[in-house]
C-alpha positions as CSV (number, residue, x, y, z in Angstrom):
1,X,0.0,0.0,0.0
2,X,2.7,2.2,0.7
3,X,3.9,2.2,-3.1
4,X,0.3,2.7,-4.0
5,X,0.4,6.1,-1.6
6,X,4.1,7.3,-2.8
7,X,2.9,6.7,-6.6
8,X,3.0,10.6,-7.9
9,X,-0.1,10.8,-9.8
10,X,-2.3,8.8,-6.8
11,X,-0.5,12.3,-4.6
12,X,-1.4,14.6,-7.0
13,X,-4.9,12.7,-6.3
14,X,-4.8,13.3,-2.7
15,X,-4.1,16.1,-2.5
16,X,-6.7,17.5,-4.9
17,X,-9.3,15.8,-2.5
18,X,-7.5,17.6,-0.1
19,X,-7.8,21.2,-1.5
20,X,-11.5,19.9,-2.5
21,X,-12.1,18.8,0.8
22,X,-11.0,22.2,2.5
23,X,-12.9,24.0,0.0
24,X,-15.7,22.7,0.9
25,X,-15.6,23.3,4.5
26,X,-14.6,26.5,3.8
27,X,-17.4,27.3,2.0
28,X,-20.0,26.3,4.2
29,X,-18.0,27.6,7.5
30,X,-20.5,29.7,8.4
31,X,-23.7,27.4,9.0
32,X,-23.9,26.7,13.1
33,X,-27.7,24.9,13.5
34,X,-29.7,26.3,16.2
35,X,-30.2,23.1,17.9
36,X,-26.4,23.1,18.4
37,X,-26.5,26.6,21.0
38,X,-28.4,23.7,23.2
39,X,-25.4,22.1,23.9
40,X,-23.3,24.9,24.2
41,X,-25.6,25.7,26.5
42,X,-25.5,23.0,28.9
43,X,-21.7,22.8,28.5
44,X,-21.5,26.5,29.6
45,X,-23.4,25.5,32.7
46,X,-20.5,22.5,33.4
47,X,-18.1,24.3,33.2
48,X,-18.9,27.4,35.1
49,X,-21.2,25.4,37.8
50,X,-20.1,21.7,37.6
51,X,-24.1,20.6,37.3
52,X,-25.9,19.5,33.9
53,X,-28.6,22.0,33.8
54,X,-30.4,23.8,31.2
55,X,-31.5,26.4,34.1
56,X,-29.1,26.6,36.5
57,X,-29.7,26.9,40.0
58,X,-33.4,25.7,39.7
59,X,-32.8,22.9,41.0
60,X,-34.5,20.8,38.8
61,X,-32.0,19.0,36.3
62,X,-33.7,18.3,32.9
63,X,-31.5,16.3,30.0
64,X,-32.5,17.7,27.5
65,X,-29.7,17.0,25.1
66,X,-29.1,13.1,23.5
67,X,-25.2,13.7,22.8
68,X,-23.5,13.5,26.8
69,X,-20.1,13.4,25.7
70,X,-20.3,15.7,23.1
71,X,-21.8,18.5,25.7
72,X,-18.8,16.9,28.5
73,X,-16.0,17.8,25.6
74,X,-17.2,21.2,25.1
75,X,-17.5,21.9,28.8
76,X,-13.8,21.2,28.7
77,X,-13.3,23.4,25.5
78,X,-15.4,26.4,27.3
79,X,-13.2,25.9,30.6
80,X,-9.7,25.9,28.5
81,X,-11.2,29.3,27.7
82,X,-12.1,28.3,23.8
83,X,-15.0,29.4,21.4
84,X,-17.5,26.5,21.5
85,X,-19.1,27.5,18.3
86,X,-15.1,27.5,16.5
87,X,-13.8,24.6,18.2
88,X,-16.9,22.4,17.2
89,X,-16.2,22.6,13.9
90,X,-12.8,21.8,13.7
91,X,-13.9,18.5,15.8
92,X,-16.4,18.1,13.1
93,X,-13.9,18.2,10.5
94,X,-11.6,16.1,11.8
95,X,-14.4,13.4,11.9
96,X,-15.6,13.8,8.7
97,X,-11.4,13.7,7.4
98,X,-11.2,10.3,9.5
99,X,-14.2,8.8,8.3
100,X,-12.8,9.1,4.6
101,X,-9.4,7.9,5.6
102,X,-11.1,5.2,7.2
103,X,-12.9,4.3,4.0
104,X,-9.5,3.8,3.0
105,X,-8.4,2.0,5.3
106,X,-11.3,-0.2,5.2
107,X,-10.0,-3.6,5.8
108,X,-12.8,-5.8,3.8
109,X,-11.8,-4.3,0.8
110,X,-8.2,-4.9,-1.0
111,X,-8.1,-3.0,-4.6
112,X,-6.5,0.5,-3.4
113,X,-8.4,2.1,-6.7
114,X,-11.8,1.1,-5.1
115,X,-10.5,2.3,-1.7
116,X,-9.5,5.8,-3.2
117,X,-13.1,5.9,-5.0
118,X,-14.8,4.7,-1.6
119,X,-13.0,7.7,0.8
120,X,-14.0,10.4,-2.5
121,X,-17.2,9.5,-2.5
122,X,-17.9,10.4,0.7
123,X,-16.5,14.0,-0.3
124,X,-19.0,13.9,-3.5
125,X,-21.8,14.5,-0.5
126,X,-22.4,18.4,0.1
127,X,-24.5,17.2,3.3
128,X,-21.4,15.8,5.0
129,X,-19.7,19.8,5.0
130,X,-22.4,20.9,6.4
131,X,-22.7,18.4,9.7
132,X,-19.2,19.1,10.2
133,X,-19.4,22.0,10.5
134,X,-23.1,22.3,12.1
135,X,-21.8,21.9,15.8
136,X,-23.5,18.6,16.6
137,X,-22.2,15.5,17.2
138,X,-23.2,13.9,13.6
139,X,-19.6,14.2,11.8
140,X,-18.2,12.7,15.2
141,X,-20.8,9.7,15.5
142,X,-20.4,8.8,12.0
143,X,-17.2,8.5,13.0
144,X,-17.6,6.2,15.6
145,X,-19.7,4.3,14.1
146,X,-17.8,3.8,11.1
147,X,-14.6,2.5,13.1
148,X,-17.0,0.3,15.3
149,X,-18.2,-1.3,12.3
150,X,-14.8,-1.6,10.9
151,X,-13.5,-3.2,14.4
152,X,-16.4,-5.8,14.3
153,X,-15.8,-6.7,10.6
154,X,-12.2,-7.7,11.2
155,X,-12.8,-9.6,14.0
156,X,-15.7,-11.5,12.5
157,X,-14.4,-11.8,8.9
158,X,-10.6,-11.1,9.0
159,X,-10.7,-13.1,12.8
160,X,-8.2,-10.4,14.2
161,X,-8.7,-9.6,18.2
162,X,-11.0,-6.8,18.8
163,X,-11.1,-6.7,21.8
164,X,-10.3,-4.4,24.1
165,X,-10.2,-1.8,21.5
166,X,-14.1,-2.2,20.1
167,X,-15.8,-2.7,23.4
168,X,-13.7,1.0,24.5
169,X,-15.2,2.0,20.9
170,X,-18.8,1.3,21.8
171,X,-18.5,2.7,24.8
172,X,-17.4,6.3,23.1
173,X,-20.4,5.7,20.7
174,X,-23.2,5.1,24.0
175,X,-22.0,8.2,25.5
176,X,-22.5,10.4,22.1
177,X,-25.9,9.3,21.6
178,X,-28.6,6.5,23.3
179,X,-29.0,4.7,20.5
180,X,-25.0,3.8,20.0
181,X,-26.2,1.6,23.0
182,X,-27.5,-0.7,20.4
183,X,-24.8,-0.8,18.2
184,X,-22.7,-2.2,21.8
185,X,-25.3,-5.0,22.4
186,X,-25.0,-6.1,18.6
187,X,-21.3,-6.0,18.7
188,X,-21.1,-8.0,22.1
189,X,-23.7,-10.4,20.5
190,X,-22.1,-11.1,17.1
191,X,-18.4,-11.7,18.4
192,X,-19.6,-13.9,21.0
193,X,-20.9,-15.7,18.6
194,X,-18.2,-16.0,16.4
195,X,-16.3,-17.3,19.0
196,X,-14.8,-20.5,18.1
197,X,-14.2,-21.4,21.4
198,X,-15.2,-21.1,25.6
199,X,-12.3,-19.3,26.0
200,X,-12.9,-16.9,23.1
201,X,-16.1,-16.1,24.0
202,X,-15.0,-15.8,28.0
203,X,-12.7,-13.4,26.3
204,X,-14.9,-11.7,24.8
205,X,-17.5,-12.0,27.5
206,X,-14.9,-10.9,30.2
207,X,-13.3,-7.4,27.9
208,X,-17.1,-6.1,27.1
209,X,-18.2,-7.2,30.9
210,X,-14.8,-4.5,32.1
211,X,-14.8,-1.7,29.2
212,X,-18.6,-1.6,28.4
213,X,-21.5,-3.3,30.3
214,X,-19.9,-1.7,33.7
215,X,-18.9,1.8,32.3
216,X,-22.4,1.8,31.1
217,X,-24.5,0.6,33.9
218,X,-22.3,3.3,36.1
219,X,-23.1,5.9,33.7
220,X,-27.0,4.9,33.6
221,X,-27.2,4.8,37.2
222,X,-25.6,8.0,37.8
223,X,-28.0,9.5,35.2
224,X,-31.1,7.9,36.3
225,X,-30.2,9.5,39.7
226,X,-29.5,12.5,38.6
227,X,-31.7,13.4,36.4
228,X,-35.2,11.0,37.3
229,X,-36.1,9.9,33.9
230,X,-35.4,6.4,32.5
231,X,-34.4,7.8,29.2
232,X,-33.6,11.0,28.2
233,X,-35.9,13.8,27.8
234,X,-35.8,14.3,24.3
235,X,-37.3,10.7,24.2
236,X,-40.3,11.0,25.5
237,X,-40.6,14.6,23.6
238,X,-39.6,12.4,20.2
239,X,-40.9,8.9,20.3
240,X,-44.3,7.9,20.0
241,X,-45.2,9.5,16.6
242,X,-45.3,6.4,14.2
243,X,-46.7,8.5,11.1
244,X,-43.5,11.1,11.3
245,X,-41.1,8.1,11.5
246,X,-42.8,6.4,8.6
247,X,-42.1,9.2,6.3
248,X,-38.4,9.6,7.9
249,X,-38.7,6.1,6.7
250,X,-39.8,6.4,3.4
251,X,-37.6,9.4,2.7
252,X,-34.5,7.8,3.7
253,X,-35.4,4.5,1.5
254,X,-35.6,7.0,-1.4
255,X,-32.6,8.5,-0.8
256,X,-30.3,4.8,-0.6
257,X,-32.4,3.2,-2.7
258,X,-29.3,2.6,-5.2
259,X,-27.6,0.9,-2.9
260,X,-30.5,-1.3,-2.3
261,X,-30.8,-1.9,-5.2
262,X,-27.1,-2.9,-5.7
263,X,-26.7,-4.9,-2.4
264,X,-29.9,-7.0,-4.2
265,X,-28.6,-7.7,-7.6
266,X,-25.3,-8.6,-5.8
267,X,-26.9,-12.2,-5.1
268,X,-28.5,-12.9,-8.8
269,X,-24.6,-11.6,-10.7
270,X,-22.6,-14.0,-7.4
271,X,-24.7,-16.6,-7.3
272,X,-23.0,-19.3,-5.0
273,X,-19.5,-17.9,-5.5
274,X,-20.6,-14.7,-4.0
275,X,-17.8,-14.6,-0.7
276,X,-19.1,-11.3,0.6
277,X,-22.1,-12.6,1.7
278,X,-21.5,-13.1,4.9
279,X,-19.8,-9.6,5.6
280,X,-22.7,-7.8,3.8
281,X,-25.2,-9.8,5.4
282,X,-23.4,-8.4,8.8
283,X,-23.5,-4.9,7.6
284,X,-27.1,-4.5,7.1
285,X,-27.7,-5.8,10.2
286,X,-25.0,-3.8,12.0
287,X,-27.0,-0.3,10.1
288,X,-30.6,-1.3,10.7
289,X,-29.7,-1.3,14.5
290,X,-28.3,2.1,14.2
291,X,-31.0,3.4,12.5
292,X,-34.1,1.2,14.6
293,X,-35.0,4.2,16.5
294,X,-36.1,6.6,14.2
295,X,-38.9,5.2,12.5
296,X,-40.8,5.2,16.2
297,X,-40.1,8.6,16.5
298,X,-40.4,11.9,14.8
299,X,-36.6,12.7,14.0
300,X,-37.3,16.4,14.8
301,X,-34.4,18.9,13.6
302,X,-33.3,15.8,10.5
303,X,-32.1,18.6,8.3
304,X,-29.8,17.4,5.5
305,X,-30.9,13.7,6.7
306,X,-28.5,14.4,9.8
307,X,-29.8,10.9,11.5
308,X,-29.2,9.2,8.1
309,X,-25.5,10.6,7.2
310,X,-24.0,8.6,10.1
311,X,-24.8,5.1,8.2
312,X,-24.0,6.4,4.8
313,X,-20.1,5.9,5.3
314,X,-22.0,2.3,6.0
315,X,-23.3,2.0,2.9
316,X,-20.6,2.9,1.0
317,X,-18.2,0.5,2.3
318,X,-20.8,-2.5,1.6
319,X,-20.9,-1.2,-2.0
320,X,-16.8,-1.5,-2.0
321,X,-17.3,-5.6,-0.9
322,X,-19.8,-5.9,-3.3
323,X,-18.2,-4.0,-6.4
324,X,-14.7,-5.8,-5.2
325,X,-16.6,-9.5,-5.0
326,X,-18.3,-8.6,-8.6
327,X,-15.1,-8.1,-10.0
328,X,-13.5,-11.4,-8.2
329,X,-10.7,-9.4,-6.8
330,X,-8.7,-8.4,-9.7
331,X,-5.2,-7.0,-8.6
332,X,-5.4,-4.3,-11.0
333,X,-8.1,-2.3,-12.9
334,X,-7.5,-0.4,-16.2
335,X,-8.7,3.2,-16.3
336,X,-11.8,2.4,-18.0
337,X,-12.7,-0.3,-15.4
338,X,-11.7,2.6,-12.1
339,X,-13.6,5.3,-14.2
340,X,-16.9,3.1,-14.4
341,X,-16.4,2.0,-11.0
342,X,-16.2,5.7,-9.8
343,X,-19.3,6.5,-11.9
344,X,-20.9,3.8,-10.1
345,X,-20.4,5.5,-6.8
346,X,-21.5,8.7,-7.8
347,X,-24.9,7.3,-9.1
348,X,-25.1,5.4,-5.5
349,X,-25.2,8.7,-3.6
350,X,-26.8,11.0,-6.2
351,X,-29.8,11.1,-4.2
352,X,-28.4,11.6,-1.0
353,X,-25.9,14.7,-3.1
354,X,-29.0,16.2,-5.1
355,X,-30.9,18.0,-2.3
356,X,-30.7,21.0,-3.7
357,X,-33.7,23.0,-2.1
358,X,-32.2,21.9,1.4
359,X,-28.6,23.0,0.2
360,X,-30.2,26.2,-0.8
361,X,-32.0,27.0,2.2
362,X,-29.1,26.2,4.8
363,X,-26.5,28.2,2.7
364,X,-27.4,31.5,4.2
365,X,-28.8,29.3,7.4
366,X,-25.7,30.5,9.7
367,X,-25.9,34.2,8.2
368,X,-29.4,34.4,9.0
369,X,-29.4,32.9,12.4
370,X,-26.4,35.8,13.5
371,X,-28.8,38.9,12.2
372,X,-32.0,37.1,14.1
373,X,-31.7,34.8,16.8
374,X,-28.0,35.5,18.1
375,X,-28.5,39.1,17.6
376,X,-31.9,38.9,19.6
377,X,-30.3,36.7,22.5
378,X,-26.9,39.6,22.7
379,X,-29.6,41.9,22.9
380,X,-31.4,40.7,25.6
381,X,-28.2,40.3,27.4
382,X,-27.6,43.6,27.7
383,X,-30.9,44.8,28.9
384,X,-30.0,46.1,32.4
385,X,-33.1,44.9,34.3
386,X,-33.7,42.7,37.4
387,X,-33.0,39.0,37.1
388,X,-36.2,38.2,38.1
389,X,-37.4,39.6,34.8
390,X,-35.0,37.6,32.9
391,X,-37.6,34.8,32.3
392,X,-38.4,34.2,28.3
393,X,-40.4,31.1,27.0
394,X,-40.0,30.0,23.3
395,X,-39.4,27.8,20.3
396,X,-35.9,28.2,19.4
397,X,-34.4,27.1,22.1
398,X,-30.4,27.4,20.9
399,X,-29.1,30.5,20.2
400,X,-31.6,32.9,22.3
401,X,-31.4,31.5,25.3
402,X,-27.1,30.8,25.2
403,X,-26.3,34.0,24.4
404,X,-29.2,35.6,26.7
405,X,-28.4,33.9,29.4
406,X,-32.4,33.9,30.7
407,X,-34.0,31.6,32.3
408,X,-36.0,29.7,29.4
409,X,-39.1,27.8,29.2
410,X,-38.6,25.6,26.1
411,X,-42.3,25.3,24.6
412,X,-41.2,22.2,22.6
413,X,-40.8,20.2,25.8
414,X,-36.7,19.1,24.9
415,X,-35.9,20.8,28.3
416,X,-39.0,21.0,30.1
417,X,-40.0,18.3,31.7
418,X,-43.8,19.1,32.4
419,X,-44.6,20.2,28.9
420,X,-42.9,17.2,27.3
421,X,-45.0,15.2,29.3
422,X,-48.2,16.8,28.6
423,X,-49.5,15.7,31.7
424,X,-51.1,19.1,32.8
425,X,-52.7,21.9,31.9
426,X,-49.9,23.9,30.1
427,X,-52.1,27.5,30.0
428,X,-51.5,27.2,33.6
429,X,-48.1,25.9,34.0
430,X,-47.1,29.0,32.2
431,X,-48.8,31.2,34.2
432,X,-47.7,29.8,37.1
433,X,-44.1,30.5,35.8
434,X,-44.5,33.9,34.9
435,X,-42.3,34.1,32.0
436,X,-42.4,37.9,30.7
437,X,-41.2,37.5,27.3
438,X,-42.6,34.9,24.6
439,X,-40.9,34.3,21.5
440,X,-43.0,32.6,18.4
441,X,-42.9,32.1,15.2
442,X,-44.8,32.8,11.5
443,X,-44.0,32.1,8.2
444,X,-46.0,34.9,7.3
445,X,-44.5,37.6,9.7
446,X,-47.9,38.4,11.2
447,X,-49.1,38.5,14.7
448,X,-52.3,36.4,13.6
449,X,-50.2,33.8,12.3
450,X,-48.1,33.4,15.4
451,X,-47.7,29.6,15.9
452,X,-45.7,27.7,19.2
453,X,-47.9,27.7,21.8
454,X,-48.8,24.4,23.5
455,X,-52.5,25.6,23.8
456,X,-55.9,24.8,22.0
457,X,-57.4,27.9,20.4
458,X,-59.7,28.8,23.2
459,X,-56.5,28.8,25.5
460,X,-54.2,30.9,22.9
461,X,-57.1,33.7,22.9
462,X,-56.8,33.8,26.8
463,X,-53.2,33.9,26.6
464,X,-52.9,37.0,24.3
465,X,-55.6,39.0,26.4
466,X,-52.7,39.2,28.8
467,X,-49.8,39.6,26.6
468,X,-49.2,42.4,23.7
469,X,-47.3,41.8,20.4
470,X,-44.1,43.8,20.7
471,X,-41.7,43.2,17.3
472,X,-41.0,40.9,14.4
473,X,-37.9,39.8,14.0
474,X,-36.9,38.5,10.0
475,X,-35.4,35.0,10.9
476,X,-35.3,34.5,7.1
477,X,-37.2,36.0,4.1
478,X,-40.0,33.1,4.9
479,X,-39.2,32.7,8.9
480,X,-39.9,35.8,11.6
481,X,-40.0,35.5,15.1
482,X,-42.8,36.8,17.0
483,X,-42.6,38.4,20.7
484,X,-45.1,39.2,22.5
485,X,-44.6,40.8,26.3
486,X,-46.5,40.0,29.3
487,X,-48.9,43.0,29.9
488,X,-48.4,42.9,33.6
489,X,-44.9,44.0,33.7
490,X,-43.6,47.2,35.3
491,X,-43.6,50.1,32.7
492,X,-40.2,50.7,33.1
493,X,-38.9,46.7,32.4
494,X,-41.3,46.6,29.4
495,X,-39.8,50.0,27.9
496,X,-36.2,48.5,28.0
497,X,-37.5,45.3,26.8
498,X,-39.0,47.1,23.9
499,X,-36.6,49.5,23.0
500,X,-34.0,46.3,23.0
501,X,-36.4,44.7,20.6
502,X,-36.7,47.1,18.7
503,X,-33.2,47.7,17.3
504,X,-32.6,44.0,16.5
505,X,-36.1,44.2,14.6
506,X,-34.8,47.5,12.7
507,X,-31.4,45.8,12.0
508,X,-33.8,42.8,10.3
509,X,-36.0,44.9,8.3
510,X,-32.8,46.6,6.8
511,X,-31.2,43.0,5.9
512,X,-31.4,42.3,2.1
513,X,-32.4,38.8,2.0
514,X,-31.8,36.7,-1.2
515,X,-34.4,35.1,-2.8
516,X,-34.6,31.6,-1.8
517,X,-33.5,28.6,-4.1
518,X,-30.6,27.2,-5.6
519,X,-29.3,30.2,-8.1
520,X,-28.6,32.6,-4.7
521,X,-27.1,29.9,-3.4
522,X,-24.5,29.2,-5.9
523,X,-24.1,32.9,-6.7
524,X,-23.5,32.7,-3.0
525,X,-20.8,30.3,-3.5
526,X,-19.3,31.8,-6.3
527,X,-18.8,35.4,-4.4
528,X,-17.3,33.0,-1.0
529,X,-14.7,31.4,-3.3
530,X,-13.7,34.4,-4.7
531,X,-12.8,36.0,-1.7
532,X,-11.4,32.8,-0.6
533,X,-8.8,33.3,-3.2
534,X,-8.3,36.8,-3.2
């Protein structure tokens, strides 16, 4: 392999994927997701505090995130005295660079031209800048993920020790999100299995028992009694809408249909000489328990197919087995062969690459979400009013409450437990808390249109009799948030509140917007890379 890398044209290959690859980061640096502030959020709260609270000092700990060691790592990054938002996105694309050298790396598959076209394809996918650089977790689980999958396949197929290295691997992946859980109890299952003997699966009982079953029961119990809830918040806020995760469903069958379709026709070219049965057989297996959870739920926030892209690096090494297997492991390819091959990859994630509408709309995402919602919550910030007023319930529970600082009521439920629940009469849970600021939303940018309340109707008229619309703020051309104040406030705390309002609404109105769809957007790009290059 060595000669392979030193050979000058596959360099000169490199490191145009290289330049491509930064590029493309580059280009989409901008785009933070809002969802990602909620982390920062709870990281802040570690690090100054040393308690996992959305609301600190209420004495009520709510965990409303699903990516523990992702918040734990940026609690470290915020006490080193780092920028959150920058340092995410350099640990974003890291991951994303390690998942296509892993590609490479990938040990089921043996013709280096089919490795190369493996680790490009995954740079071929637009979507995969943008989670690197979104600051969530998804460039980072992928990652995990894809080396946990590549652990299990060697020991199974190449029968090389895995332990103690995957069971420390699964562990990682539990901690980033609940459902990497599964992916530990399928890994324990199918090497114990494969065990060809009582010591090899006391071995492999004995290394999961030390580095993963015991971390994780410690880490469940300290959670359970920290926080009260079985699961995590956002479960019970998530699960239990079947018709949302059968269109998640759906969608995401659409979008790797090709390789479907190619992991099928794989049996009917091999026939009985097909020797990468087994391994495939593995694989789907190993990604339909990384992705079981979502079709019970309603994958809120799944922009760009965020809890899809994790298994995609998945899919793309089964589609290296079977391309390798239908070619019956030729040493060497001629160009036309590597050139069809590569074409072949490019038509498996076409789907997945061609969302143009979503690519257009989260281009100016991170531009729009400085001039509306981190503009709003700096504002508020700086509002020089008794803490006791600092109390704001809303929608948007990222960037307005992290850089605010207020005490939020999030009307979505992620870090409430009482309104995820739904157990009670939310028109009066919300009076009881008092907040005096609400912030809505419309796609119209009308005050009649206002939409986030957890009411009925009859409720919502109630509500506004005691609260009066105070400013729309343009989120985008087609997105404005709505605030309304609490009537009963003091004079003087609703002046300052207003007048605080007022100038990020001003600064909105007097934004230019472009028009959405996929010309601004690659106009957009055009104007970045020149002054990239300037």
């Amino acid at each position: 392999m060595t000669s392979h890398l030193l050979n000058p044209s596959r360099l000169l290959l490199f490191i145009m994927a290289g330049l491509i690859f930064i590029l493309g980061i580059c280009l989409v640096w901008e785009f933070t997701i809002d969802d990602a502030f909620i982390s920062f959020r709870y990281a802040r709260n570690l690090a100054d505090s040393g308690t996992l609270e959305y609301n600190p000092g209420t004495g009520n700990p709510v965990e409303g995130y699903s990516n523990f060691l992702w918040v734990a790592i940026h609690a470290v990054i915020i006490k080193l005295g780092m920028n959150p938002e920058t340092s995410t996105k350099y640990l974003g694309t890291a991951s994303l660079l390690l998942i296509a050298l892993s590609l490479y790396l990938f040990p089921l598959v043996a013709n280096y031209r089919i490795k190369i076209i493996m680790a490009l394809t995954l740079l071929f996918i637009p979507a995969g800048y943008f989670h690197a650089v979104s600051g969530l977790e998804t460039a980072f689980y992928a990652l995990l993920l894809f080396l946990s999958f590549s652990l299990l396949m060697l020991a199974v197929i190449k029968e090389k020790p895995a332990a103690p290295v995957l069971p420390m691997v699964n562990l990682i992946l539990a901690l980033t999100r609940p459902e990497g859980v599964l992916i530990g109890l399928l890994s324990f299952a199918v090497l114990w299995r494969s065990g060809k003997t009582a010591a090899d699966k006391k071995r492999t009982t004995l290394w999961f028992t030390l580095l993963y079953f015991t971390p994780c029961l410690i880490y469940f119990i300290w959670r359970w009694s920290y926080f009260g809830t079985f699961f995590p918040n956002t479960f019970y806020v998530k699960v239990g809408y079947p018709g949302a995760g059968l269109v998640w469903a759906l969608e995401s069958l659409t979008l790797i249909s090709p390789f479907i379709i190619l992991l099928i026709s794989r049996h009917f070219i091999l026939g009985h000489n097909d020797y990468s049965r087994k391994p495939i057989m593995l694989g789907v297996l190993f990604i339909a328990t990384s992705l079981f959870i979502y079709p019970f739920s309603a994958p809120m926030m799944d922009y760009l197919e965020r809890f899809l892209f994790p298994a995609i690096p998945l899919f793309i090494a089964l589609a290296g087995i079977t391309v390798e297997a239908m070619i019956k492991r030729r040493p060497s390819l001629s160009g036309g062969e590597s050139r069809a091959i590569a074409v072949l990859f490019i038509i498996l994630i076409f789907p997945m690459a061609c969302q143009s509408d979503d690519y257009a709309y989260f281009t100016f995402y991170g531009q729009n979400l400085k001039s509306g919602p981190a503009a709003l919550g700096k504002t508020l910030a700086q509002l020089d009013i008794p803490s006791e007023y600092c109390k704001v319930a809303l929608v948007h529970a990222g960037a307005i409450p992290y850089y605010s600082g207020w005490e939020t009521i999030d009307l979505v439920g992620l870090n409430d437990e009482i309104i995820a629940a739904r157990d009670r009469d939310l028109a009066d849970y919300l009076a009881d808390r008092r907040p005096g600021l609400f912030i809505l939303y419309s796609e119209k940018g009308t005050f009649e249109d206002c939409r986030g309340l957890p009411f009925n109707e009859e409720q919502v008229s109630r509500w506004k009799l005691n609260h009066t619309p105070l400013g729309k703020i343009a989120w985008s051309k087609e997105y404005f948030l709505i605030v309304y104040v609490e009537s009963g406030l003091p004079q003087e705390i609703r002046n300052k509140i207003s007048e605080g309002i007022g100038k990020v609404e001003t600064l909105s109105r007097t934004r230019i917007f472009p028009e959405p769809g996929l010309s601004s957007a690659l106009k957009y790009y055009r104007e970045r890379l020149n002054s990239l290059l300037k």
